[in-house]
C-alpha positions in Angstrom: 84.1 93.8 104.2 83.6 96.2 101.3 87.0 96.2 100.5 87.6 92.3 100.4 84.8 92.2 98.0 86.2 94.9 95.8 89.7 92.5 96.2 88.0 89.3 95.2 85.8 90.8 92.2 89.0 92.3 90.8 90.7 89.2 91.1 88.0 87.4 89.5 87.5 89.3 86.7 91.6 89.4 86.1 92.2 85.6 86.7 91.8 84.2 83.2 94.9 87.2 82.4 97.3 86.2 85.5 97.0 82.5 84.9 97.6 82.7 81.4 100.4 86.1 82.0 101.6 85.0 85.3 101.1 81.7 86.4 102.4 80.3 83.5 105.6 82.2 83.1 109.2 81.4 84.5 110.1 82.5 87.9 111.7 86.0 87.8 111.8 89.0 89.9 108.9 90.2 87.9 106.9 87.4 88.3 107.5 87.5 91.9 106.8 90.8 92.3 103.1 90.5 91.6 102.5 87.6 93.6 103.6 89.3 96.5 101.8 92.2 95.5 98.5 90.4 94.5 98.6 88.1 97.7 99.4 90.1 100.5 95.9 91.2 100.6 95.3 87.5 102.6 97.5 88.4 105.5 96.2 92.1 105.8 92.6 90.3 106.0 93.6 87.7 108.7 95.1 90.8 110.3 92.2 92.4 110.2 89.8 89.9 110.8 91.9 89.4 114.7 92.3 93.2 115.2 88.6 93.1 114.8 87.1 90.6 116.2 89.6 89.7 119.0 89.1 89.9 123.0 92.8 89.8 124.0 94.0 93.5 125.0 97.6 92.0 125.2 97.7 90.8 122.0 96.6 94.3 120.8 99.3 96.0 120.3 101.7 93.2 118.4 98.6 92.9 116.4 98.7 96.7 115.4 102.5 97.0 114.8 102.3 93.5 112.8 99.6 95.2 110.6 101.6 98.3 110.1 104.6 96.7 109.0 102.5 94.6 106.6 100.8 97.9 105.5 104.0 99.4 104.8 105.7 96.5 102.8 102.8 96.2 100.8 102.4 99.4 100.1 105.9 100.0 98.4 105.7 96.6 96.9 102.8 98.3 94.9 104.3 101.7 94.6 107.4 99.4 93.2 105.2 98.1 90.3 103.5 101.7 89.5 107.1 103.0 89.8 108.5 100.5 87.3 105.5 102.4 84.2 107.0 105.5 84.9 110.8 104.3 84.6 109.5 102.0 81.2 107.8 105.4 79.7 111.2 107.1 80.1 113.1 104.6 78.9 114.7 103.8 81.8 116.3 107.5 82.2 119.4 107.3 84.6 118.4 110.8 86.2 114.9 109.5 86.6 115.3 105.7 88.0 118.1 107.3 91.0 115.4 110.4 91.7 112.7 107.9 92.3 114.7 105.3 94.4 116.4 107.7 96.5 112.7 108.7 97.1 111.8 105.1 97.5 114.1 104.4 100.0 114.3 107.5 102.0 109.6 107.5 101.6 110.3 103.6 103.4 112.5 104.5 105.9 110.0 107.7 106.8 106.9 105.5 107.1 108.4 102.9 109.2 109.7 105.3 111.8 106.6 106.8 111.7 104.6 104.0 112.3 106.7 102.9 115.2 106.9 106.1 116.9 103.0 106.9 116.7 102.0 103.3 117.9 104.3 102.8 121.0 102.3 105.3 123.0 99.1 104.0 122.4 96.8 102.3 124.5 94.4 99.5 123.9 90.8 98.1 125.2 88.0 96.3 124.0 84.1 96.0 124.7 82.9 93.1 125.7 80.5 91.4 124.4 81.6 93.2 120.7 85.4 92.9 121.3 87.3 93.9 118.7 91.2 96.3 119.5 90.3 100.0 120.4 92.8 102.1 120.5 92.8 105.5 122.4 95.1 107.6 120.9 96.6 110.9 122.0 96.8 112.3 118.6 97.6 110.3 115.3 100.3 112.1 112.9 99.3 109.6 110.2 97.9 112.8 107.8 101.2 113.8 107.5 102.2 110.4 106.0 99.4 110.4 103.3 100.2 114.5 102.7 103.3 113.3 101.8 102.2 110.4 99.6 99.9 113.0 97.8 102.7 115.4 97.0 104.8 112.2 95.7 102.0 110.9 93.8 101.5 114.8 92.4 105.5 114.4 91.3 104.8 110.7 90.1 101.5 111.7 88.0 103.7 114.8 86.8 106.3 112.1 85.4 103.7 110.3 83.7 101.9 113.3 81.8 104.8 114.8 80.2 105.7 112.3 78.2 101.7 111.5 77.8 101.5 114.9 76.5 104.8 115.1 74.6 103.4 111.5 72.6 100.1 113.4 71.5 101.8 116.4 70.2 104.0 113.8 68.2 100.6 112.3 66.3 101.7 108.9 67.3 99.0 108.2 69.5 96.5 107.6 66.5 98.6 104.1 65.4 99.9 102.7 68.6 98.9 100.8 71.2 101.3 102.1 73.9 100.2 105.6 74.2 96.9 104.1 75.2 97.8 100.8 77.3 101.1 102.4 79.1 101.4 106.4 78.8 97.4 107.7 79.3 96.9 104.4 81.7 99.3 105.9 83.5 97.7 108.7 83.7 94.6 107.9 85.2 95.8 105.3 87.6 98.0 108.3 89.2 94.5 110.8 89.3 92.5 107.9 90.9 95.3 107.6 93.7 95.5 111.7 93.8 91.8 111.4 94.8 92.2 108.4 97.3 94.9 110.5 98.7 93.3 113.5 99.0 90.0 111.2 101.1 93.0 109.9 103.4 94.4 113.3 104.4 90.5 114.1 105.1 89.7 111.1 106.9 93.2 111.4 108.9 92.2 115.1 110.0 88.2 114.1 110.6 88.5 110.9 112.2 91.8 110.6 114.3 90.8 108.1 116.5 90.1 105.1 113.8 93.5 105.3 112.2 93.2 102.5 110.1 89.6 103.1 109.1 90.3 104.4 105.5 94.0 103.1 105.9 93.4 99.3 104.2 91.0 100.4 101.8 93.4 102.5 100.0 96.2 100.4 100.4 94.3 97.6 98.8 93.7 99.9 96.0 97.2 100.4 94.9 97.8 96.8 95.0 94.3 96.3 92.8 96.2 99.2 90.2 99.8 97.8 90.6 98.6 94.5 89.4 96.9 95.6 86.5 100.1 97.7 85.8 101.9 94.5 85.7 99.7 92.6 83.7 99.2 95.1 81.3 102.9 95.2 80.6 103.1 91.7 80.0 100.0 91.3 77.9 101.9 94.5 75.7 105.5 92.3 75.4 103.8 88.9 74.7 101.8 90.4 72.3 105.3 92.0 70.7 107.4 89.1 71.2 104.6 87.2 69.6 104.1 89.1 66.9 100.4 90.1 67.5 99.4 93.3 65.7 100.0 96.0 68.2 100.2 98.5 65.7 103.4 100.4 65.6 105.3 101.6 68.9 105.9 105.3 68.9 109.5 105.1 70.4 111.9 103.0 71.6 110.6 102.6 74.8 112.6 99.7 76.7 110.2 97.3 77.5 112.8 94.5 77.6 114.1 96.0 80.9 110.9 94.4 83.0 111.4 90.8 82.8 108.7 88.5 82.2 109.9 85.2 80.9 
């Protein structure tokens, strides 16, 4: 419940930028992109919501596998988005765009085996009168998923703090906007994941048995980040293409790559 409050006050307070950013742009992959993003939340609630609440032990299972296949596409629909900053602030470096969708790729296929092979053992009940899926478990290697995730989001926050770094040294960040909106953004978004990554390994190791108790929240988190890195990006190349005063760019970062209109 915590969560879907966090989900709805984020979308509230953002709604004025998507309709005007989003809504009432042209259809592209872009565009698309942060739909899926922004909305998938509503089926990992429903999810939720039945995997909770529900009294049918058959349905249990197809109800967990359903949510981790949801989990999982959402996830690297967000980790997409946060990829695409890091790809923009490098200017779309061929060395660094193949590193990080071999990683992709080979990070989705990991996941998704993963998931499959630590829920088919697993057996469900429920309590009557609360209800509800229980699962019992003979020992969840989920930590290993989210170790992983904290070592790529180590590499990812790496990525982002050289060139951070690299556009201080230059003096440029005292007269442009994109140090401060793209390149130290950046930044922080990947520390505040570092940390969320760090509570899942914990809550993995601690807490075994409720394997999706910390599991949503975080998820919902990158998709709360990788919308604001979308809509951030746009806000920056309407206000260029516009001609708003954004001060002057410090390089010749390719922001034309990411579609918007």
């Amino acid at each position: 419940m915590a969560t879907m409050v966090i989900v709805v006050y984020e979308w509230l307070i953002t709604l004025d930028m998507e309709v005007r950013l989003i809504w009432q742009s042209k259809w592209n992959f872009t565009k698309g992109l942060y739909l899926l993003n922004r909305y998938l939340v509503i089926v990992d609630f429903v999810l939720n919501y039945f995997r909770s609440y529900g009294e049918r032990v058959p349905i249990c299972k197809a109800l967990f596998q359903a949510t981790a296949v949801v989990y999982t596409f959402a996830l690297f629909v967000a980790e997409y988005s946060l990829a695409m900053r890091v790809c923009v602030v490098w200017k779309m470096n061929k060395i660094v765009v193949v590193s990080l969708t071999t990683v992709y790729t080979a990070s989705f296929i990991w996941v998704l085996t993963s998931f499959y092979i630590m829920l088919r053992p697993i057996e469900f009940f429920t309590l009557l009168p609360f209800g509800g899926c229980l699962a019992k478990i003979g020992g969840s290697t989920l930590w290993i998923d989210y170790l992983m995730l904290l070592v790529y989001d180590a590499g990812m926050l790496a990525l982002m703090a050289y060139p951070t770094i690299k556009e201080y040294k230059s003096g440029l960040c005292e007269h442009t906007d994109l140090v401060k909106h793209v390149y130290v953004e950046g930044v922080l978004f990947y520390l505040y994941l570092l940390l969320v990554d760090v509570v899942s390994v914990t809550v993995q190791l601690t807490l075994p048995d409720d394997i999706f108790l910390f599991v949503i929240g975080a998820r919902m988190l990158r998709s709360i980040l990788a919308a604001r890195v979308l809509l951030h990006l746009r806000e920056y190349a309407e206000r260029k293409v516009q001609g708003v005063p954004t001060t002057q760019m410090g390089d010749d970062t390719e922001m034309s790559n990411i579609r918007f209109n």
